[in-house]
N, C-alpha and C positions, 0 to 999 in steps of 0.2 A: 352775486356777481351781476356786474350791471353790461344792459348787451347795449348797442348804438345802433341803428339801423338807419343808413343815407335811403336818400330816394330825393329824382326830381332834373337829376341829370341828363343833360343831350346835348346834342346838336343845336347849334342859334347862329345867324349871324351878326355882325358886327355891328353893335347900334341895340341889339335887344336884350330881353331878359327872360332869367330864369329863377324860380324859386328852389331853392335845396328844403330837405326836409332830414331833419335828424329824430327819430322816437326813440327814445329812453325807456328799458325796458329793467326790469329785477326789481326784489324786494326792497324797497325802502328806498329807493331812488327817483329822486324827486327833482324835476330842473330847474326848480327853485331854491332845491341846495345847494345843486355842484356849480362850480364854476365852467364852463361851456364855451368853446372853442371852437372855430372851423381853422381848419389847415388845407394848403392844398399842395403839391407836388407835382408838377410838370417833367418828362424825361429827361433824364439828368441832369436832374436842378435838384436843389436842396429841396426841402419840406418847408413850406411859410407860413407867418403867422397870419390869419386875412382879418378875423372877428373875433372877442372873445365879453361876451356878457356872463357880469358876478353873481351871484346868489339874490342879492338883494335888487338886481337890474337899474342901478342906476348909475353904475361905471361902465361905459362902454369904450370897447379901445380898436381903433382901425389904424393899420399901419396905412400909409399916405399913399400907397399905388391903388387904394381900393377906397381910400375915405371921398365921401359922396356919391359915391358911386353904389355901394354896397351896406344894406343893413340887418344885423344882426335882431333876433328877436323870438320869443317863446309865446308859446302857452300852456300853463301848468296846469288847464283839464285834460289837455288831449297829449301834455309829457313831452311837450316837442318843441326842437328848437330848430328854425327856420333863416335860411339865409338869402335875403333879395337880393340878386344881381342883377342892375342896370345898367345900361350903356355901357355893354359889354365891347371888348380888346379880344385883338388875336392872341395876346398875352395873358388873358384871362385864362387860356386853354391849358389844364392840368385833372388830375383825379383829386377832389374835394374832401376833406375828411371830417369827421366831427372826433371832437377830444372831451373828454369830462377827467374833473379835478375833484376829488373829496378826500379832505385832509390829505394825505402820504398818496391815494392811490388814483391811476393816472389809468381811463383807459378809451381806447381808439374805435372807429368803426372802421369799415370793409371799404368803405369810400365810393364815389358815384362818379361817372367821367363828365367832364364839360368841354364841349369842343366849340370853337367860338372860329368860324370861316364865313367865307362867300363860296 
């Protein structure tokens, strides 16, 4: 069973950044297999897609309210995949999530808040 563990979230204001942190942890699980995801979910808003980097890291896909802004990215000694947020929006503000894909099985972390004010 593979667990996700967010970290890196807080408070920022508007104009700056923050880095997320996702560690991948179980046997055999490697984030240079699964395919790797951030979502994030703001209060009564749907769940969105923000990053998602493939196994082999050379497809990377940003939906438009976060491309340039935000970049997806690992490192397979330390199992972790990391999400820069720059030139952060009041609309950035939701709980962040990481997603891992391996073949059929799909699983979520606990998610970290990011609040983006003056």
């Amino acid at each position: 069973q593979v667990q996700l563990m967010e970290s890196g979230g807080g408070w920022v204001q508007p104009g700056g950044s923050l880095r997320l942190s996702c560690a991948v942890s179980g046997p055999g699980f490697r984030v240079n297999n699964l395919t790797m995801s951030w979502y994030r979910q703001a209060p009564g808003q749907k769940r969105e897609l923000v990053a998602t980097l493939t196994p082999g890291g050379y497809d990377v896909n940003y939906p438009n309210y976060v491309k340039g802004r935000f970049t997806i990215s690992r490192d397979d000694a330390k199992n972790t995949v990391y999400l820069q947020m720059d030139a952060l929006k009041h609309d950035d503000t939701a709980q962040y999530l990481c997603h891992a894909i391996q073949a059929v099985f799909t699983y979520w972390g606990q998610g970290t808040q990011v609040t983006v004010s003056s």
